[in-house]
C-alpha positions as CSV (number, residue, x, y, z in Angstrom):
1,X,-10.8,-18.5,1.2
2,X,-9.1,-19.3,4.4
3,X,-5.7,-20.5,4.7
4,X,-5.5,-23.1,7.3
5,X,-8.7,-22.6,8.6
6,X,-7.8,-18.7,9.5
7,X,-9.4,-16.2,7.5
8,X,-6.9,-13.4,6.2
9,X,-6.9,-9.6,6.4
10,X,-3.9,-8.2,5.1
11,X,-3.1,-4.7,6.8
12,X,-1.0,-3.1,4.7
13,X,-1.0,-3.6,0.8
14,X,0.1,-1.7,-1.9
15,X,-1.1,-0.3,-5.5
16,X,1.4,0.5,-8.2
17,X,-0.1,3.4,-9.7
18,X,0.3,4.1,-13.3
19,X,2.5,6.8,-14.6
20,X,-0.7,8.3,-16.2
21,X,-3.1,8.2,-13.2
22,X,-2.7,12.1,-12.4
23,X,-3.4,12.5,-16.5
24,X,-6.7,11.4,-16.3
25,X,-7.7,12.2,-12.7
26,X,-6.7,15.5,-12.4
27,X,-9.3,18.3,-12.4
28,X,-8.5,21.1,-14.1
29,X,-6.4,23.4,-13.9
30,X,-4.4,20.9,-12.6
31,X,-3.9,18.3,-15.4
32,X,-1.1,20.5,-16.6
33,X,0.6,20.0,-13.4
34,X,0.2,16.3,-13.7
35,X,3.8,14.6,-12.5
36,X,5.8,13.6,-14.8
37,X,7.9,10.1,-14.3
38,X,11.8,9.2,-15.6
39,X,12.8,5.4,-15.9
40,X,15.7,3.7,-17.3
41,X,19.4,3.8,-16.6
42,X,20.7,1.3,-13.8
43,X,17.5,2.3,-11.7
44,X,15.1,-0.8,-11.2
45,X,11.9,0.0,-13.0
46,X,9.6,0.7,-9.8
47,X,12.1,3.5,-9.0
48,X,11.2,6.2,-11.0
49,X,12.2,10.0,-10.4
50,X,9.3,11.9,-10.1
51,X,8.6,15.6,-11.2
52,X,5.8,17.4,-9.3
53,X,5.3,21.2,-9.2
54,X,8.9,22.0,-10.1
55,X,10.1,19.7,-7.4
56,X,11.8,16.3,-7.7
57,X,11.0,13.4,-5.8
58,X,13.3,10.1,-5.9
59,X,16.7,11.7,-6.2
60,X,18.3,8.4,-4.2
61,X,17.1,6.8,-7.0
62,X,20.0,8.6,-9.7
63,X,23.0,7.6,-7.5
64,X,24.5,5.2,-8.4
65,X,24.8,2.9,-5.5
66,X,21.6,3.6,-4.5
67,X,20.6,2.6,-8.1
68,X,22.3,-0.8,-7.8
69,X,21.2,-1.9,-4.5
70,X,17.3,-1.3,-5.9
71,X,18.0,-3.2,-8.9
72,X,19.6,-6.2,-7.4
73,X,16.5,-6.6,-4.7
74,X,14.0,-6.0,-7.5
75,X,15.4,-9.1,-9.5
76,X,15.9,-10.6,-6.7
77,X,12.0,-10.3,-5.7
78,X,10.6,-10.9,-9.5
79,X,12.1,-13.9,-9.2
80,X,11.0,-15.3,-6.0
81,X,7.6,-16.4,-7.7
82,X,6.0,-16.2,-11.8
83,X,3.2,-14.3,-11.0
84,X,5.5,-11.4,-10.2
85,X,6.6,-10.8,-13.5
86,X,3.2,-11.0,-15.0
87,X,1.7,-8.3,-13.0
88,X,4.7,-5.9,-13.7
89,X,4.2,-6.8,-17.3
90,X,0.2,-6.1,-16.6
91,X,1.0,-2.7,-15.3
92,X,-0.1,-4.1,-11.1
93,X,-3.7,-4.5,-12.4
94,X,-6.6,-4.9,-9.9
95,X,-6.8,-8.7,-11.7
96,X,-3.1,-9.1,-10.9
97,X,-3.5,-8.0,-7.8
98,X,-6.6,-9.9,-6.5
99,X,-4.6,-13.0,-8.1
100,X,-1.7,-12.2,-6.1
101,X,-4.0,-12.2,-2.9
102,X,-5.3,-15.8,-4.0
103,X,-1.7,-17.0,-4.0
104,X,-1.2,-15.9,-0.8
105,X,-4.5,-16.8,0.7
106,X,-5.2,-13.3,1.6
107,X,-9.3,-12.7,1.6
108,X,-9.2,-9.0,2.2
109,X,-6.8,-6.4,1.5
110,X,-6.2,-2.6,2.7
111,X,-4.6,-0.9,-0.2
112,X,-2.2,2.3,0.3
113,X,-0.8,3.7,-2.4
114,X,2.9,4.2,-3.7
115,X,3.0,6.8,-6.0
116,X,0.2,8.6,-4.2
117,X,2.0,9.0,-1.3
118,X,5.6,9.9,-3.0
119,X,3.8,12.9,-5.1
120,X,2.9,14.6,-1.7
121,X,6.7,14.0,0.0
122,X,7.4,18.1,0.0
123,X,5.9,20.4,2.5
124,X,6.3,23.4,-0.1
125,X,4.0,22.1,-3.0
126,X,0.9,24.2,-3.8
127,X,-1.5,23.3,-1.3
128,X,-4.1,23.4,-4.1
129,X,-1.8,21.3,-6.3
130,X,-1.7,18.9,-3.3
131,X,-5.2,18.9,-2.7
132,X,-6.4,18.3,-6.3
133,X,-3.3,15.5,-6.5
134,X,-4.8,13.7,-3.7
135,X,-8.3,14.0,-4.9
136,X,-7.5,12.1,-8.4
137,X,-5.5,9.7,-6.6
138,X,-8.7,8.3,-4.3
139,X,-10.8,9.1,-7.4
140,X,-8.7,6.1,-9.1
141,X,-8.1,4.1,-5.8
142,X,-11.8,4.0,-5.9
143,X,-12.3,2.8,-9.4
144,X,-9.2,0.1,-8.7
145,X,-11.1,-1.2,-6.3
146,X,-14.6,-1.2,-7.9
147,X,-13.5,-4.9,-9.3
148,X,-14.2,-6.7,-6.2
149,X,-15.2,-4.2,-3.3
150,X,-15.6,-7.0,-0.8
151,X,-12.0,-7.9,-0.9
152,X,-10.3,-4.4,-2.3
153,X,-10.7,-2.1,0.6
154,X,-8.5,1.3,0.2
155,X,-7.1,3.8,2.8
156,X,-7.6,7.6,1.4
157,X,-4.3,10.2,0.4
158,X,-4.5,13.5,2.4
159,X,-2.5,16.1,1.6
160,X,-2.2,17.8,5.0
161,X,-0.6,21.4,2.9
162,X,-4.3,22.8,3.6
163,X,-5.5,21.8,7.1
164,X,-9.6,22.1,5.8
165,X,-9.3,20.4,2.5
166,X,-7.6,17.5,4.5
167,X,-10.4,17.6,6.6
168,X,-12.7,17.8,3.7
169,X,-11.4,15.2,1.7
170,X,-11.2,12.9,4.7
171,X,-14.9,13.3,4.8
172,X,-15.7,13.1,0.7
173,X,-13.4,9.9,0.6
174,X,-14.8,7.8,3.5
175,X,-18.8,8.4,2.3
176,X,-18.8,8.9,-0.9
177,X,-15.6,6.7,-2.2
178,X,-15.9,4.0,0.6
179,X,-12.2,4.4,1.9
180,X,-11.7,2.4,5.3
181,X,-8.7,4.9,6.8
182,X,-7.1,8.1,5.4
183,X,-3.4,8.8,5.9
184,X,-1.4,12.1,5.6
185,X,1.9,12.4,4.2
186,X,4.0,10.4,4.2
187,X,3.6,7.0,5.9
188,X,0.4,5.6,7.4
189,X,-0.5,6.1,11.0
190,X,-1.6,3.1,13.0
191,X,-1.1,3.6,16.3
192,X,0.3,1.1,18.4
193,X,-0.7,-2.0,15.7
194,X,2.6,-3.8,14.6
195,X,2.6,-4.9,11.1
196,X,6.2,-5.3,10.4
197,X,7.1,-8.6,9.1
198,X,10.5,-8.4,10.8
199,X,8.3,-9.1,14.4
200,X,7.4,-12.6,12.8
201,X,10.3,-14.8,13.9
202,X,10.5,-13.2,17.3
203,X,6.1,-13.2,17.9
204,X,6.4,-15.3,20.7
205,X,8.4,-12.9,22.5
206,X,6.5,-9.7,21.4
207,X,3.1,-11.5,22.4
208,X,4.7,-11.8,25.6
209,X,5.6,-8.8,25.9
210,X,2.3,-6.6,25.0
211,X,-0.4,-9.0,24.3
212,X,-1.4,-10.1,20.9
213,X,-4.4,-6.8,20.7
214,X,-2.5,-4.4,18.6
215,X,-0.7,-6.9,16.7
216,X,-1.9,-7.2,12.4
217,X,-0.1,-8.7,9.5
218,X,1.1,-7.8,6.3
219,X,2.9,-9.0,3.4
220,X,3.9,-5.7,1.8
221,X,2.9,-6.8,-1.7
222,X,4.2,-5.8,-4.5
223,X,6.5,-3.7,-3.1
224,X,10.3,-5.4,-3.8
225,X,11.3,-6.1,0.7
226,X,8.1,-7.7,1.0
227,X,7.9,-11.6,1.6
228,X,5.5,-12.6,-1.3
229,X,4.5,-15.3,-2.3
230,X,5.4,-17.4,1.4
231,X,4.4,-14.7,3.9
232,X,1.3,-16.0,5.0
233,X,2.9,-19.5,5.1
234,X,5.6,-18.5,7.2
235,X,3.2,-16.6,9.9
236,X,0.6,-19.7,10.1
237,X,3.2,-22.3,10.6
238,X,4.7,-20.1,13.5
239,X,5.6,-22.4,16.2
240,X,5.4,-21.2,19.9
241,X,1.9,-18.8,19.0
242,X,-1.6,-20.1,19.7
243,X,-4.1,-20.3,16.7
244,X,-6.3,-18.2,19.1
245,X,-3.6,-15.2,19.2
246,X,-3.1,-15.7,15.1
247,X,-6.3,-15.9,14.3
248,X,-6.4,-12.5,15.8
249,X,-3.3,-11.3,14.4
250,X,-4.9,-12.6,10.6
251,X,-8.5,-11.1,11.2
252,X,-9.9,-9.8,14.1
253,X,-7.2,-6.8,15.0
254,X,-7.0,-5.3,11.6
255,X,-11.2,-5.6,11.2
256,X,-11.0,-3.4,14.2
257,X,-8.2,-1.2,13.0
258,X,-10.0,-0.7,9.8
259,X,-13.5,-1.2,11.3
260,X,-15.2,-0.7,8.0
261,X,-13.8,-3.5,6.4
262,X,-15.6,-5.7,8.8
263,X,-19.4,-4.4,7.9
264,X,-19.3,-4.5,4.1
């Protein structure tokens, strides 16, 4: 694809799961324990509450200003571009997604999940419940990507409750399912790589300041404080960075922070 003549791996994407996913993933006895998802009210649409094992995730979510400040910068993100609004209405499909990449000139993305991640937020859920929660999830994050595999790269769920099925899991989803990376709970791990859009106006500087090695990029789509559609855009015409040190930034750190996504 290449925008500008730099080809484009985006570090840190993101799926919207379905509110069924867990339904049909489960094993059982789990599926009875699926989570459970409330919408509506003043809450924007991609901030449900969540019920998992008895436990509630997304409480910010019910207060009220909390409520209206999510709203306001979901609108406010819908309508920065059309194709938002169609993959919302497609449910974040792999097709929407993979279209949202061409918009952005993105040629391969690492996928970590949303809803994956938030079922896991408390240390006192079952750790079988956890385990069997995190299985289905990479079960589906593997099928998502099954559309296009060359460009749909995905990092596992762990749920780190049980230390050996972690460890287990980490090993079932990286040969069998193809993951690039596994994370725990909550947030990603990536060492010393910056991927925060926030460094772009200032890259100069940082690039100064520790080299352009551990430097990737991201555009934090779909999720509503990303910079979709115009992230890319904005990093390429950067002013003051060498198309050496971006073409790094684009491609060449995050094939080495994912090193799997380089081979296949």
């Amino acid at each position: 694809m290449a925008k500008r003549g730099f080809r484009i791996m985006d570090s840190d994407l993101h799926t919207m799961e379905p509110d069924d996913l867990w339904e049909k993933y489960l094993a059982e006895p789990f599926r009875k324990a699926a989570p459970t998802f409330t919408r509506g009210g003043e809450r924007a649409p991609n901030q449900p509450t969540i019920q998992v094992g008895g436990l509630t995730v997304g409480e910010m979510s019910q207060r009220a200003a909390s409520a209206a400040v999510g709203a306001d910068l979901h609108r406010r993100s819908v309508a920065k571009h059309p194709h938002n609004a169609i993959a919302m209405a497609r449910g974040y499909d792999a097709e929407s997604h993979l279209a949202a990449m061409d918009i952005e000139g993105i040629d391969v993305g690492i996928l970590y999940g949303t809803r994956g991640r938030q079922v896991l937020m408390h240390d006192d859920l079952d750790p079988g419940l956890a385990a069997a929660l995190a299985r289905a999830h990479n079960d589906w994050t593997r099928d998502y990507c099954a559309i296009n595999p060359e460009r749909l790269k995905f990092a596992a769920q762990l749920a780190f409750h049980d230390v050996p099925s972690a460890v287990a899991e980490a090993r079932r989803a990286v040969r069998e399912l193809g993951a690039v990376a596994v994370i725990g709970n909550p947030n990603p791990i990536n060492g010393r790589h910056i991927h925060d859009p926030e460094f772009e106006p200032v890259l100069r500087q940082v690039v100064e300041a520790v080299g352009d090695d551990n430097i990737v990029v991201s555009t934090d789509y779909p999720h509503s404080d990303g910079l979709f559609p115009d992230a890319m855009n904005e990093f390429v015409g950067l002013e003051g960075v060498s198309d050496k040190s971006k073409a790094k930034i684009l491609w060449d750190n995050c094939a080495r922070l994912y090193p799997l996504a380089a081979g296949r």
